[in-house]
N, C-alpha and C positions, 0 to 999 in steps of 0.2 A: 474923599475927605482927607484932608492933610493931616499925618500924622500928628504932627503935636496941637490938633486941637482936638480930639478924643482923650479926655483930659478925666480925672476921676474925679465923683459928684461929693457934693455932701454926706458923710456917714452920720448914721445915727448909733452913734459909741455904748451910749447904755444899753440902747436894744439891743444890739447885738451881741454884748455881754452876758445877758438876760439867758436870750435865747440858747449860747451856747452853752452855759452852766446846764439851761433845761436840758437842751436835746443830747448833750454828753451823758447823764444819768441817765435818761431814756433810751438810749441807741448805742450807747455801751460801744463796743469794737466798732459800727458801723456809723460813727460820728468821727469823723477825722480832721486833726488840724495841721497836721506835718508840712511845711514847705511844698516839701517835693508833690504832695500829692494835690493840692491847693495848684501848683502850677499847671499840673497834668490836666487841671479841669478849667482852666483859664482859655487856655485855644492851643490848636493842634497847626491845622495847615494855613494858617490863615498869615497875612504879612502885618497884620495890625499889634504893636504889641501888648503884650498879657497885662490883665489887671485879675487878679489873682480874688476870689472869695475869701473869705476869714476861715471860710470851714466846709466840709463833703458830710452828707448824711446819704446814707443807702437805704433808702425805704425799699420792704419786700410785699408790700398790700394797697390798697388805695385807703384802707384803714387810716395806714400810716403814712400817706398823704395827708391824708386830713389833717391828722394832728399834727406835724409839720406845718401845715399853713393854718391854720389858729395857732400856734405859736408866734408864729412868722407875723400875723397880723396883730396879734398882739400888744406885740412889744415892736412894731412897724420895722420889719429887719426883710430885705431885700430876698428874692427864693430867686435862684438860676435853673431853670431847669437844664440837667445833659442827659443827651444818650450817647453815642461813640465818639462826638470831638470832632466828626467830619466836617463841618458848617464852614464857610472861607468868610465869614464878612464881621466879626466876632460875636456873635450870638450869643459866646456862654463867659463874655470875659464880664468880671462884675466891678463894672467902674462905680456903683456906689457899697461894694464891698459886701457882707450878706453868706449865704447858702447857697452851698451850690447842691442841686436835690438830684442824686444818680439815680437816672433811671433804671440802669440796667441789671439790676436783682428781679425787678418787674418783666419776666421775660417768658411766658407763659400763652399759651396758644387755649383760649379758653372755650373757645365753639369753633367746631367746622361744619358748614350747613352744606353739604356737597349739593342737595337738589336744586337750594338757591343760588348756588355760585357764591356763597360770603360765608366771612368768618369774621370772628372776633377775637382780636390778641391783646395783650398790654403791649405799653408804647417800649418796651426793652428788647423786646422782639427785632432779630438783623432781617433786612429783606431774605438774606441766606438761608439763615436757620427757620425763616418763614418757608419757602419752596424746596429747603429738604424733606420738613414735617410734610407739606403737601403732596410730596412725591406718588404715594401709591393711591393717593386719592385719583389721581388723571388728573389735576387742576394746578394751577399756577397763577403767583400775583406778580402781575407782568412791570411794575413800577421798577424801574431798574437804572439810580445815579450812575453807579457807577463804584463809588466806595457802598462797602457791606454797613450802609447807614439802618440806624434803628427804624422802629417802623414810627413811632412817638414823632423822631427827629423829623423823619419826612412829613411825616402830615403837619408837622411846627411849620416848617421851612416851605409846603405846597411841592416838595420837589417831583421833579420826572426824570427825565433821561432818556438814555438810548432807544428807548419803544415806545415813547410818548406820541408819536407820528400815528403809532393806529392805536395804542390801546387808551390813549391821554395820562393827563397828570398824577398826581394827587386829588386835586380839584375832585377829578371827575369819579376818582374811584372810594375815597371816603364815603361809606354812609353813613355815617354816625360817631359820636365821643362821648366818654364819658370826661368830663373835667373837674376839677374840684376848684371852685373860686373863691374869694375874698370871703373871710366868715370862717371858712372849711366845709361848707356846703357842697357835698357833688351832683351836679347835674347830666342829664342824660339828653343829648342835644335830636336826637330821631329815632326812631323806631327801622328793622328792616328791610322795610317797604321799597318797592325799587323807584316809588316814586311819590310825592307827599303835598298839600296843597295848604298844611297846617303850619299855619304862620311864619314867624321869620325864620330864614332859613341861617340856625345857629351854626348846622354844620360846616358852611364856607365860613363863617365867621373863624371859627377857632380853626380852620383849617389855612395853615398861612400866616398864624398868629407871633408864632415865632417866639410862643410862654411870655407874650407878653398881657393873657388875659386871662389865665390860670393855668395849671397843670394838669396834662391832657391822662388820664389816667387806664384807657381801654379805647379800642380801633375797631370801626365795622367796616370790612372792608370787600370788595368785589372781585371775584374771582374769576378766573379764564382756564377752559379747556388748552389743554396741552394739548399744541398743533400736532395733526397724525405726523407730518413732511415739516422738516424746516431747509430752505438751501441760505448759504449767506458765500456772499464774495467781496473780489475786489476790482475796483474798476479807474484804473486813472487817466488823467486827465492833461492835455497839453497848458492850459492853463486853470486859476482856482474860478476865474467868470463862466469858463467852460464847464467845471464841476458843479456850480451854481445853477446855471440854466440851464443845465441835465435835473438838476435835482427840483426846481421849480415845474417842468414839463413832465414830470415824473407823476407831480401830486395832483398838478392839473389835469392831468391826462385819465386823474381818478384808480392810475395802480394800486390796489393797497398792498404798499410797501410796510414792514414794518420796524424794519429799521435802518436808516441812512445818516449816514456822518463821513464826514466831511474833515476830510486832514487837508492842511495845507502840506509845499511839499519838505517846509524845514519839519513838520509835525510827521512828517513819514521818513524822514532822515534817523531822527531822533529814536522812533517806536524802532526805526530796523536796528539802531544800537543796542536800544534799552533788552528789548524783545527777542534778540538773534533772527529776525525777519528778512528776508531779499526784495522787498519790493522795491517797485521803482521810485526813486524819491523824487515824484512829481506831484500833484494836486490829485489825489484819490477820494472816491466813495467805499466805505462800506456799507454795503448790503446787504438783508438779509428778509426773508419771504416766509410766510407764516399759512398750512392751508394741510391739501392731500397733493398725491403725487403729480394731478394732473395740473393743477392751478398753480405751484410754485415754478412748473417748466412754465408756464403759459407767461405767469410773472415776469418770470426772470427772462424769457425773449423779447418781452415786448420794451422793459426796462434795455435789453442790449440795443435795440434798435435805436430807443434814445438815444444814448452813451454817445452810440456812433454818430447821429447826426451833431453832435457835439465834439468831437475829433476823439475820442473815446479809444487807445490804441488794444483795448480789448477786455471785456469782462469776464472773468475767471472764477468760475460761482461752482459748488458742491455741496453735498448733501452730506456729507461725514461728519459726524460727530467732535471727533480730535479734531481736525482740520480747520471748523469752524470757531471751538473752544479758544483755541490758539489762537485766532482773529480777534475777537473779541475781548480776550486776554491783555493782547495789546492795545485796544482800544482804551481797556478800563484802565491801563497803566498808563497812560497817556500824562497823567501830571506827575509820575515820578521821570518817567522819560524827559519831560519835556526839565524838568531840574538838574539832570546829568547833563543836558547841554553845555553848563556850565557851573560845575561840581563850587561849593562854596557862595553861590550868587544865592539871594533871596528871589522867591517867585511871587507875583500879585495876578493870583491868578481872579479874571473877572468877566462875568457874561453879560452879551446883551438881548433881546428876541425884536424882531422887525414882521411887518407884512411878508409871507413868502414872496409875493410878486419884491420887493425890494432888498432880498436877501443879496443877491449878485453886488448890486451899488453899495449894500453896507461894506461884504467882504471886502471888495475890490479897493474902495476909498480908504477901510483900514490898514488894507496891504500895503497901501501906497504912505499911507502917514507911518506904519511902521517904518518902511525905508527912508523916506524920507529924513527922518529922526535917527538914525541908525541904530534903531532899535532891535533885539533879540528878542522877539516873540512868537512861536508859534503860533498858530492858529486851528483851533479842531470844534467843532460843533453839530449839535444834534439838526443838523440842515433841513429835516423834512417839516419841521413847525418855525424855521425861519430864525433858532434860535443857537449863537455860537459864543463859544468862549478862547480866551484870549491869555495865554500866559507868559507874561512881561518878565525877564529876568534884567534884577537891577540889584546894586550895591547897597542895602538898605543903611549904612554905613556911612554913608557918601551924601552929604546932604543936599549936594545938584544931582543926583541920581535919584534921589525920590521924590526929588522937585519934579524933574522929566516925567517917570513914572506915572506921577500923582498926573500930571497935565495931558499925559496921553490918554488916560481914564476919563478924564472929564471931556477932553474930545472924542471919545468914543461911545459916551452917554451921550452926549449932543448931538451928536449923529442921528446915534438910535431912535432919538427922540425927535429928531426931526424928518424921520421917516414914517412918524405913527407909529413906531415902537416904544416898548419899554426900558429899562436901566437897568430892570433883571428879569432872565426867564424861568431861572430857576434856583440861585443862589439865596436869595432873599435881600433882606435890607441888611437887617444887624444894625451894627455902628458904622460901616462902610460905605454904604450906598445913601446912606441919611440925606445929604443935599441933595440928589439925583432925583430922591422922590419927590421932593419937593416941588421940585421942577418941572415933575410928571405929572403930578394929580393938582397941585396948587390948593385951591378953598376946600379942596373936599380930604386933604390933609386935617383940615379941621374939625371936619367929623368925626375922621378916626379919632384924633385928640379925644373927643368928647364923649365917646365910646370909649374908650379907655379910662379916662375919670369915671364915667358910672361906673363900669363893672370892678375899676381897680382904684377907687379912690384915696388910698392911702401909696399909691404906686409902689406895690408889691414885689409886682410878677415881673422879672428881667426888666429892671427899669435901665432907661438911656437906649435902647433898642428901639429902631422903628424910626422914634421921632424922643424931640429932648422935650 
């Protein structure tokens, strides 16, 4: 979407007025209007820029949820939900101005069911602080972006990341929300059950939603035994088609890998600066295998043998703790690395997911429009579900440098999309990806629309997201 038409909507002046006289007597210290802090809840890493809310309220209950949105609908004043600000596609900027509702006082671990594998937390919960708590339990929730996003933010956004190859998404690991919607009504979307035949299934709905259909206010969530053996390495590659079709024959082959990504070799350049790393800055896999001692050696040979029929100049895999940390470490840094590239440039960082069998012809053909374009972009993605992302450094300044930018985006969704993929695999829509969806789903865009009016008829909840 081109910058200057994510354009800010109609305000509704008096309501907003209303509301904030209310919720300032009501929330006392934790009702804030200050610039600064208004900015800080607008967008963080994203290249979109900021439209700032009127005002930050800190609810510590889903109590004070509620009355927050009977307020909010009231007097028809716009609610953003935030947890950490990590979201790239602006998710929490409030282009029709409004509340922005912080989640993260809500941050509370309120069941761990160890026998069934689930727990229940509020949405201000960091994935981090979620698997410290779980620590001496034996159990871990394997959903892992990459930033220490809320647990709220992710199930908004559907995200996964680096273990989505075996453990799955969001999607798959929600069992349940509590919401509070239009009214101040909170509902409870399943019970949980590991599996349910009773009606619609609300849970995928607000899973994904991106607070554009209320305010998600508790998480039922599925849990994973902490593998006895973990090994993870690094495996590079003469070229990134070569690292492709290692990684495609990997999944076909039925390894269960459980984690593979995929640097190009300017994204292994970068990590070895950013990271103090020696690897070889060529088209690399990281690897890593999930199991006991006998199934991650078994793993991890049978993945070498791949590698090598792919010209694989040698995989380099261990079982240590530190050794791995520090792998992965730089993995997660990956997008402050890949902006040291070029210290002062703006970054558009943006993803796309494809068919695995066509993961190779997406990389390969982006590679080549990168250069082509003489463009500085990395390239790093969670390769074992066919889905990677792409960080374009441009002069947001420069108004033929975001024109480029902008153009190489929308060639890279059309790509995707003309391989039977999608325009996002894990980032969402937000305000950025708005035409791309369009483009992906067409009439049945209309649906959602219409699901959105019933449940948000007064258009509440993160309005201008998703769809205008």
């Amino acid at each position: 979407m081109a910058l200057n038409a994510i354009r800010a909507g109609a305000r509704n002046e008096n309501g907003i007025a209303a509301a904030k006289t209310y919720l300032a007597t009501r929330f006392g210290d934790r009702f804030q209007t200050g610039e600064a802090i208004r900015a800080q809840h607008a967008n963080t890493t994203t290249y979109i820029p900021a439209q700032l809310p009127d005002a930050v309220v800190f609810p510590e209950s889903a109590a004070e949820v509620r009355e927050i949105v009977e307020i909010a609908c009231e007097h028809r004043v716009p609610l953003i939900p935030f947890g950490t600000g990590s979201s790239l596609e602006g998710h929490v900027n409030a282009p029709h101005g409004g509340i922005s509702v912080d989640m993260m006082r809500m941050n509370r671990v309120l069941a761990v069911n160890a026998e069934d594998l689930d727990c229940t937390v509020e949405p201000g919960v960091t994935r981090e602080e979620l698997n410290s708590y779980l620590r001496d339990t034996g159990l871990f929730f394997p959903i892992d972006p990459g930033a220490n996003a809320s647990i709220g933010g992710m199930a908004s956004t559907r995200a996964s990341g680096t273990n989505a190859v075996r453990y799955g998404t969001m999607k798959e690991n929600v069992l349940a929300v509590t919401a509070v919607v239009a009214g101040g009504r909170e509902i409870r979307t399943a019970h949980r059950a590991r599996k349910s035949s009773a009606g619609y299934d609300l849970t995928r709905l607000f899973v994904g939603a991106e607070g554009t259909l209320g305010i998600v206010t508790s998480i039922t969530l599925r849990l994973q035994g902490i593998p006895e053996v973990i090994s993870g390495g690094v495996c590079p590659f003469p070229t990134i088609a070569d690292a492709c079709n290692a990684v495609i024959l990997t999944i076909q082959s039925g390894i269960p890998v459980a984690r593979i990504e995929l640097l190009d070799a300017l994204q292994m350049k970068a990590c070895n600066a950013y990271s103090g790393l020696t690897y070889q800055e060529t088209p690399t896999l990281f690897v890593e295998f999930h199991g006991n001692g006998e199934s991650v050696e078994l793993q991890s040979r049978q993945f070498a043998e791949i590698a090598s029929e792919f010209g694989s100049t040698g995989f380099i895999w261990t079982t240590n703790p530190e050794e791995r940390a520090r792998l992965w470490k730089a993995r997660h840094n990956a997008y402050w690395a890949q902006k040291s590239l070029m210290p002062g440039r703006a970054i558009l960082s943006t993803d796309v997911c494809v068919p695995i069998s066509r993961l190779a012809d997406c990389v390969a053909a982006t590679h080549e429009d990168i250069a082509a374009h003489g463009l500085v972009a990395p390239i790093v993605g969670h390769a074992g579900d066919g889905n990677f992302h792409v960080g374009l450094l441009f002069d947001d300044k420069d108004a033929a440098d975001v024109a480029q930018a902008e153009a190489f985006v929308e060639r890279l969704n059309a790509r995707a999309l003309s391989m039977d993929g999608t325009c996002t695999g894990e980032h969402g829509i937000g305000q950025g990806k708005m035409p791309f969806l369009a483009a992906e789903l067409g009439d049945a865009l209309d649906l959602m629309r219409q699901i959105k009016r019933s449940l948000d008829p007064d258009n509440i909840f993160n309005p201008g997201k998703i769809f205008a």
